[in-house]
C-alpha positions in Angstrom: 6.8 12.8 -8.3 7.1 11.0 -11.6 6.6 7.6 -11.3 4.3 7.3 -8.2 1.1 4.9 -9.7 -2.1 6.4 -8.0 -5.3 4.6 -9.0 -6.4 2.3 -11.5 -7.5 3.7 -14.8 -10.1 0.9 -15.2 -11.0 -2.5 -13.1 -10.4 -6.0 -14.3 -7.5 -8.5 -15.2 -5.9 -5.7 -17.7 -6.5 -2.9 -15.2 -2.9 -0.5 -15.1 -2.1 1.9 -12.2 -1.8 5.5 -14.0 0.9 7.3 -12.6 0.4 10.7 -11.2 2.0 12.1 -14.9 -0.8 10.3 -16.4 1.2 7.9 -18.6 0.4 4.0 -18.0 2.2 2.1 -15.5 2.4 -1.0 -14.1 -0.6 -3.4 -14.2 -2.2 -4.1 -11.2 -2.2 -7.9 -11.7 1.7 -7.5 -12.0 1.8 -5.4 -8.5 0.1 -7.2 -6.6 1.1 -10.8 -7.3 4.1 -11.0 -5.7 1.3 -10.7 -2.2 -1.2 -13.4 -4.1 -1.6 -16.9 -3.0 -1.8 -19.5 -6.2 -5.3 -19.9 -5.5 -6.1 -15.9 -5.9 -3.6 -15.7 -8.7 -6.0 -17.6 -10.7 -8.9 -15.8 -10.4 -8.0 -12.7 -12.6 -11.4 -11.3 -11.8 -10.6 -10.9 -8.8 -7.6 -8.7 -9.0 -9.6 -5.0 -8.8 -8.1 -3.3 -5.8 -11.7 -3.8 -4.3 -11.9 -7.3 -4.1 -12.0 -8.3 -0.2 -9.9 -11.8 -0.6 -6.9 -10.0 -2.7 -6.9 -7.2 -0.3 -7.1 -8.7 3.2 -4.2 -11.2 1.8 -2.1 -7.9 1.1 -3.0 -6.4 4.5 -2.0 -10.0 6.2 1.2 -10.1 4.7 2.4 -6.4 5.1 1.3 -6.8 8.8 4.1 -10.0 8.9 6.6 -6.8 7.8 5.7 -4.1 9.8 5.9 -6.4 12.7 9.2 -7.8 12.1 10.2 -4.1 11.6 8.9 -3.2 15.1 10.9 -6.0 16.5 13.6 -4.5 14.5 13.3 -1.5 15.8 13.1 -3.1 19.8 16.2 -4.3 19.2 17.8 -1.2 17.5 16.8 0.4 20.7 18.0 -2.0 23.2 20.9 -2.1 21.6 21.3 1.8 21.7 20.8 0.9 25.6 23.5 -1.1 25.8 25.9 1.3 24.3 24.9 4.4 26.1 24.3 2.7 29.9 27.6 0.3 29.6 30.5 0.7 26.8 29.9 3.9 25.5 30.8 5.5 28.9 34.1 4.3 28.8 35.1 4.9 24.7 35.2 8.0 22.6 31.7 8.8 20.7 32.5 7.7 17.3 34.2 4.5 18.7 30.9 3.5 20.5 29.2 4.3 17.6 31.3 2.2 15.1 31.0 -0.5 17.7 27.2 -0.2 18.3 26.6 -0.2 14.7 28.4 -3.7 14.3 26.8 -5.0 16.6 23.3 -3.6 15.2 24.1 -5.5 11.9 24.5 -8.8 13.7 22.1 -8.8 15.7 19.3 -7.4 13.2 20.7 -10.1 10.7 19.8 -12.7 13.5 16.2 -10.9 13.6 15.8 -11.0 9.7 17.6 -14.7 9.6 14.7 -15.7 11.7 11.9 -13.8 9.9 13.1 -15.1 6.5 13.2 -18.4 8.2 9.5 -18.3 9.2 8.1 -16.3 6.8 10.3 -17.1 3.6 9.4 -14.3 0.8 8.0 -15.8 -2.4 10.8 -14.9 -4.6 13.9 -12.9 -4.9 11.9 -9.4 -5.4 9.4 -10.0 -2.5 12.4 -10.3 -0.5 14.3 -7.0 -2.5 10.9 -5.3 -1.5 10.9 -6.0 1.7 14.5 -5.1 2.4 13.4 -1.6 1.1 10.4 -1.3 2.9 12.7 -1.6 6.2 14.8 0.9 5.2 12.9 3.3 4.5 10.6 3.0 7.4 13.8 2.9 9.3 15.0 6.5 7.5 11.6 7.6 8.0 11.0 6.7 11.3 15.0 8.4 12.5 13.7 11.8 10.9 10.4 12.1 12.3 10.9 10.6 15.5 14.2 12.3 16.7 13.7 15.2 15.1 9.6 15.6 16.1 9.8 14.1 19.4 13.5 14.4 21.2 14.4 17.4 19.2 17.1 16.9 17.6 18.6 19.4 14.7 18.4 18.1 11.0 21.7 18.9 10.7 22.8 16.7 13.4 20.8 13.9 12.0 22.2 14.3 8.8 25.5 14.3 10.6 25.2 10.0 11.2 25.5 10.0 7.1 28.8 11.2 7.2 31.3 8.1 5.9 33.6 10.5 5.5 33.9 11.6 9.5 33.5 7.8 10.4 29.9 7.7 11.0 29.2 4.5 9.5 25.1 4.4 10.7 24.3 4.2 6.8 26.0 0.6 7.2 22.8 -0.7 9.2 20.6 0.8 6.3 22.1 -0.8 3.3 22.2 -4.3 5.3 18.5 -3.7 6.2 17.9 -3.4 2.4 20.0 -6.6 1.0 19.9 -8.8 4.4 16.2 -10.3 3.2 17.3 -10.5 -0.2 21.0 -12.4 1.0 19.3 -14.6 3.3 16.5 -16.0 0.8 19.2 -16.5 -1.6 20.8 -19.0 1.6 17.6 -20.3 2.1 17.2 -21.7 -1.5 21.2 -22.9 -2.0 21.8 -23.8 1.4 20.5 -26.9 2.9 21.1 -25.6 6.9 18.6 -22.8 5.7 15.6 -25.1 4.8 
């Protein structure tokens, strides 16, 4: 997996993440400021991945993600619901899932309007990050769960990634990934965001 840092080659303000090929990567300073509060930003001693400040801050704020994500992922399931208890009864499968999908993408950009809202990202690739980190829990979570847990066949999952025969579920995953990015980009041009 080329590319993947694993642990820091030495501690301190220049220590680098080695990546699992062993050539240098990224500094750790330089990954983790984007979760550092000004204050922590100008200790540089402080940025080993040991230090208790630096990393309770990072826990703090991932926890702000993974919870939106699991509200995310409430609605994504009420909304699922709503298709397969009302509409869906009473419209062809690929019409009710065109529709549902639509209507996933407006009202998870009402969830992430809201979380961007409260808990604005500190720049344009906090919020590129987090948009990614939604997505991919969101692929991850589709695999494992409906595949370990209600059985379903990977081919049949796979299936929902099919443009091509109208399934249009990959829709809800790019927006996941550019919504946060989109809306913080509102929130600094746009005086109704602020």
């Amino acid at each position: 997996m080329h590319g993947v840092p694993s642990v820091p080659a030495r501690l301190g303000n220049s220590s680098y993440l080695r990546r699992i090929d062993g050539s240098q990567g990224v500094r750790v300073k330089d990954a983790l400021s984007p979760y550092l509060t000004p204050a922590t930003r100008k200790k540089p001693a402080c940025l080993s991945l040991l230090c208790l400040p630096v990393f309770m801050e990072l826990v703090v704020t991932m926890w702000k993600y993974l919870i939106a994500w699991l509200v995310m992922l409430l609605v994504s399931v009420a909304n699922g619901a709503l298709r397969d208890f009302t509409y869906g009864k009473h419209m062809h499968e690929l019409a009710a899932h065109q529709l549902s999908t639509i209507s996933s993408v407006v009202l998870l950009g009402l969830v992430i309007l809201s979380f961007v809202r409260i808990y604005p990202p500190s720049s344009g690739r906090e919020a590129v990050l987090i948009g990614l980190l939604w997505m991919a829990l969101t692929v991850a979570f589709e695999f494992i769960f409906f595949h370990y847990v209600t059985g379903h066949a990977w081919a049949e999952l796979l299936a929902n990634y099919n443009v091509l025969q109208g399934r249009v579920w990959v829709v809800v995953l790019v927006w996941l990934a550019i919504a946060p990015y989109i809306f913080y980009r509102l929130r600094l041009n746009g005086p109704r965001y602020k």
